[in-house]
C-alpha positions as CSV (number, residue, x, y, z in Angstrom):
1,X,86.1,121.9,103.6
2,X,87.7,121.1,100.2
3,X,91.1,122.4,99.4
4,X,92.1,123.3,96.2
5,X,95.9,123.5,95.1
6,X,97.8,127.2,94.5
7,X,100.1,127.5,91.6
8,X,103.1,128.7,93.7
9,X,106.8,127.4,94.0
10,X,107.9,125.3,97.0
11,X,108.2,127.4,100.2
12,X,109.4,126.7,104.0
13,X,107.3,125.9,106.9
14,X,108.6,128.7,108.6
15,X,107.4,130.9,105.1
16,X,103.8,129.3,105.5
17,X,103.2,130.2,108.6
18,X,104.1,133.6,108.6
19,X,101.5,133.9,105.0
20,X,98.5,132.0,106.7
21,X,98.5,134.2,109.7
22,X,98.8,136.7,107.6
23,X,95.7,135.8,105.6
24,X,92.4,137.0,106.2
25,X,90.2,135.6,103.6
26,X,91.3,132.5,103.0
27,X,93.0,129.2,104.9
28,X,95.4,127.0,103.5
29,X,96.2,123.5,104.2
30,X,100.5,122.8,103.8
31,X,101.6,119.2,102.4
32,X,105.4,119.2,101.3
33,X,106.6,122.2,100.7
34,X,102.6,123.8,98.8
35,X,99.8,125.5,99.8
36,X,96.4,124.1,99.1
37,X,93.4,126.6,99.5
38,X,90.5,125.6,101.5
39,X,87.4,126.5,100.0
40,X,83.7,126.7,101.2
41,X,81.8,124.0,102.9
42,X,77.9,123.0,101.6
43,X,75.0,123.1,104.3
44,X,75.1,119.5,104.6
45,X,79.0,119.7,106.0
46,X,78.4,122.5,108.1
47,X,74.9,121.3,109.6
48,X,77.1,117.5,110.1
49,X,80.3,119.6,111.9
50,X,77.8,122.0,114.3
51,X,76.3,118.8,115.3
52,X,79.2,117.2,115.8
53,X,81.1,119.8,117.8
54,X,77.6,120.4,119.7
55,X,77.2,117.3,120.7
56,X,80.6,116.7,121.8
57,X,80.9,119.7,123.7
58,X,77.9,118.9,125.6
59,X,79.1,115.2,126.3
60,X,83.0,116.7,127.5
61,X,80.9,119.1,130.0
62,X,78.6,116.7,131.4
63,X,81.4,114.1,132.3
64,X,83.7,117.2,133.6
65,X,85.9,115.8,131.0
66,X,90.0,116.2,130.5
67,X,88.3,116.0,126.7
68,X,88.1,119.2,124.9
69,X,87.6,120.1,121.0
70,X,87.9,122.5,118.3
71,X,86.3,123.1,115.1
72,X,87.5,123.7,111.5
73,X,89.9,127.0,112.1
74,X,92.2,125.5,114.6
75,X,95.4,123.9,112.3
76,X,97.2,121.3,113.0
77,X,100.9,120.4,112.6
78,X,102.0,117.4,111.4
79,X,106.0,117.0,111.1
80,X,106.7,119.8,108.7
81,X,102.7,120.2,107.2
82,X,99.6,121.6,108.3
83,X,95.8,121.0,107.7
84,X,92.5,122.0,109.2
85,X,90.6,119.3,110.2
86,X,86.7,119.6,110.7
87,X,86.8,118.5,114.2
88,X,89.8,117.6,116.4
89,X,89.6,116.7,119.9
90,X,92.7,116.6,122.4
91,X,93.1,115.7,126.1
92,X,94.1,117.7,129.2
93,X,95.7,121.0,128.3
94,X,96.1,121.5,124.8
95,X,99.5,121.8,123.2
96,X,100.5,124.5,120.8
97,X,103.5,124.3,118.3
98,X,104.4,128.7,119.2
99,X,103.0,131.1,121.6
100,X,101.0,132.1,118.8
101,X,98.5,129.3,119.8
102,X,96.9,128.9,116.6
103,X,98.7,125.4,115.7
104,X,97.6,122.4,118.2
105,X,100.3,119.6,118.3
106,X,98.4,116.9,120.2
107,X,95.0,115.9,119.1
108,X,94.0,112.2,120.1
109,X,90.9,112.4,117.6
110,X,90.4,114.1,113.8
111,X,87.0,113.5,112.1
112,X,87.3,114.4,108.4
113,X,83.4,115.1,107.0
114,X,84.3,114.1,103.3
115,X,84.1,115.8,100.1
116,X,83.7,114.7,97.0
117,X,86.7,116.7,95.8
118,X,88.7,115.5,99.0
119,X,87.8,112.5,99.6
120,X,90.4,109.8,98.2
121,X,92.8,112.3,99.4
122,X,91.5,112.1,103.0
123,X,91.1,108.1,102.8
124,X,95.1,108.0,101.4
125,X,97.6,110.3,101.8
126,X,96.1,113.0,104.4
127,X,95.4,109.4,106.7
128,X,99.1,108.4,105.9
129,X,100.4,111.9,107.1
130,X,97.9,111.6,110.2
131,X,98.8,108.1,111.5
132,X,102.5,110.6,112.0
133,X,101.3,112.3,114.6
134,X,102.2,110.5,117.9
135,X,99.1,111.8,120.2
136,X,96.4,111.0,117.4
137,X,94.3,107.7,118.6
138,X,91.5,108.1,116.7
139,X,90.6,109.0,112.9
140,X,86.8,109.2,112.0
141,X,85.2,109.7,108.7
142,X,81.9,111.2,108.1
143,X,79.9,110.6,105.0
144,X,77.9,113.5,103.9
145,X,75.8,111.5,101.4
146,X,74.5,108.6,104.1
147,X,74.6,107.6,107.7
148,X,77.8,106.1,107.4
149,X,81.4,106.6,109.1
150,X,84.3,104.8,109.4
151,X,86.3,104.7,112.6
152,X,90.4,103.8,112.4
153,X,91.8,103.0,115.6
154,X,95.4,102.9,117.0
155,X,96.3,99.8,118.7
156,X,99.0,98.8,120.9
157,X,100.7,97.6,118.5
158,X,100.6,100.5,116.5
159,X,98.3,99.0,113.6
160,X,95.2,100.9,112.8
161,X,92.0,98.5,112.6
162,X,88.9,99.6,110.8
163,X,85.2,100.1,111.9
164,X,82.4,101.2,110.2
165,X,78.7,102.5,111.8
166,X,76.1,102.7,108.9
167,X,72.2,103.5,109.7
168,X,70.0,106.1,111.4
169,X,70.0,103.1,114.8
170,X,73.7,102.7,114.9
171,X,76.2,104.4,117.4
172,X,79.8,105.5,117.0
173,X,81.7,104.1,119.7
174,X,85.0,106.2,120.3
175,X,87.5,104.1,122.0
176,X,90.2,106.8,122.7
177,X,87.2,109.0,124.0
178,X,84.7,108.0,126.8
179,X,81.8,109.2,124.2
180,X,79.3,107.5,122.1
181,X,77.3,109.5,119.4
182,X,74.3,107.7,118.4
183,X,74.2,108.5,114.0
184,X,70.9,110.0,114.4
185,X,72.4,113.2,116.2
186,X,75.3,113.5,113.9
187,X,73.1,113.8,111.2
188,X,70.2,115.4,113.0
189,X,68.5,118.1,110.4
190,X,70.1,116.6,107.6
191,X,67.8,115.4,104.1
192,X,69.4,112.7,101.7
193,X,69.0,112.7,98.5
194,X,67.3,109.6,97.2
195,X,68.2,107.6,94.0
């Protein structure tokens, strides 16, 4: 999804909560103190995230996996912000920041299918605000234009190293996750536009 900034003075964590479960008809993604409105995704990001989450979801269950996911409405807290990432996957039980449940604290993986609007946002500052959550191992971006995605990986040492998967014959190769997802099924019922 693509999030759009709200003209709105500076409010609490504590305030944004209370207005985004209060909210019916639109989400809102929370960076330092403002709201940013998440609007509509196109068919290509949707068609990308169901195939995605499906097959995932189908991988977790055949491997009886401690892996488990959600898609696009689960938020995310990060120190004192919050987004909605497309797909976010998290190991054993998952962790919840209020018995509200609506607010997972440990993902291990966030793929972010990008948006023209979004993207140098999710290559820069929403990736700097990620690499602050301790549990996350894993980011992964998701080109809606090509088959191409780019794979940032924790190390040891704390240092994120860079991979990138490009081509209908290539597969992504999570490290953090026992899963491989050949490119093919990610983007499985999707045209590109030629130029």
């Amino acid at each position: 999804m693509t999030a759009q900034p709200q003209e709105k003075d500076k409010m609490t964590p504590a305030e944004y909560l209370a207005l985004e479960r209060g909210s019916l008809d639109v989400k809102h993604e929370f960076f330092d103190g403002y709201l940013f409105a998440m609007v509509g995704a196109g068919r290509r990001h949707n068609r990308i995230n169901v195939n995605l989450a499906g097959e995932l979801r189908n991988k977790f269950k055949a491997d009886n996996s401690a892996f488990n996911l959600f898609s696009n409405d689960m938020r995310v807290k990060i120190d004192q912000n919050y987004v909605y990432p497309d797909i976010v996957i998290y190991c054993g039980d998952a962790q919840f920041e209020d018995d509200e449940f609506d607010t997972l604290t440990n993902p291990v993986v966030i793929m972010e299918i990008l948006s023209d609007s979004t993207e140098a946002f999710d290559r820069g500052k929403k990736f700097a605000y990620y690499q602050a959550i301790p549990t996350l191992q894993e980011y992964i971006l998701v080109s809606q234009h090509e088959y191409f995605i780019e794979q940032f990986t924790r190390k040891n040492s704390g240092k994120w190293e860079y991979g990138s998967y490009k081509g209908t014959n290539q597969v992504l190769k999570m490290e953090s996750v026992p899963c491989e997802l050949p490119l093919s099924e990610i983007y499985w019922d999707i045209e590109f536009e030629s130029f």
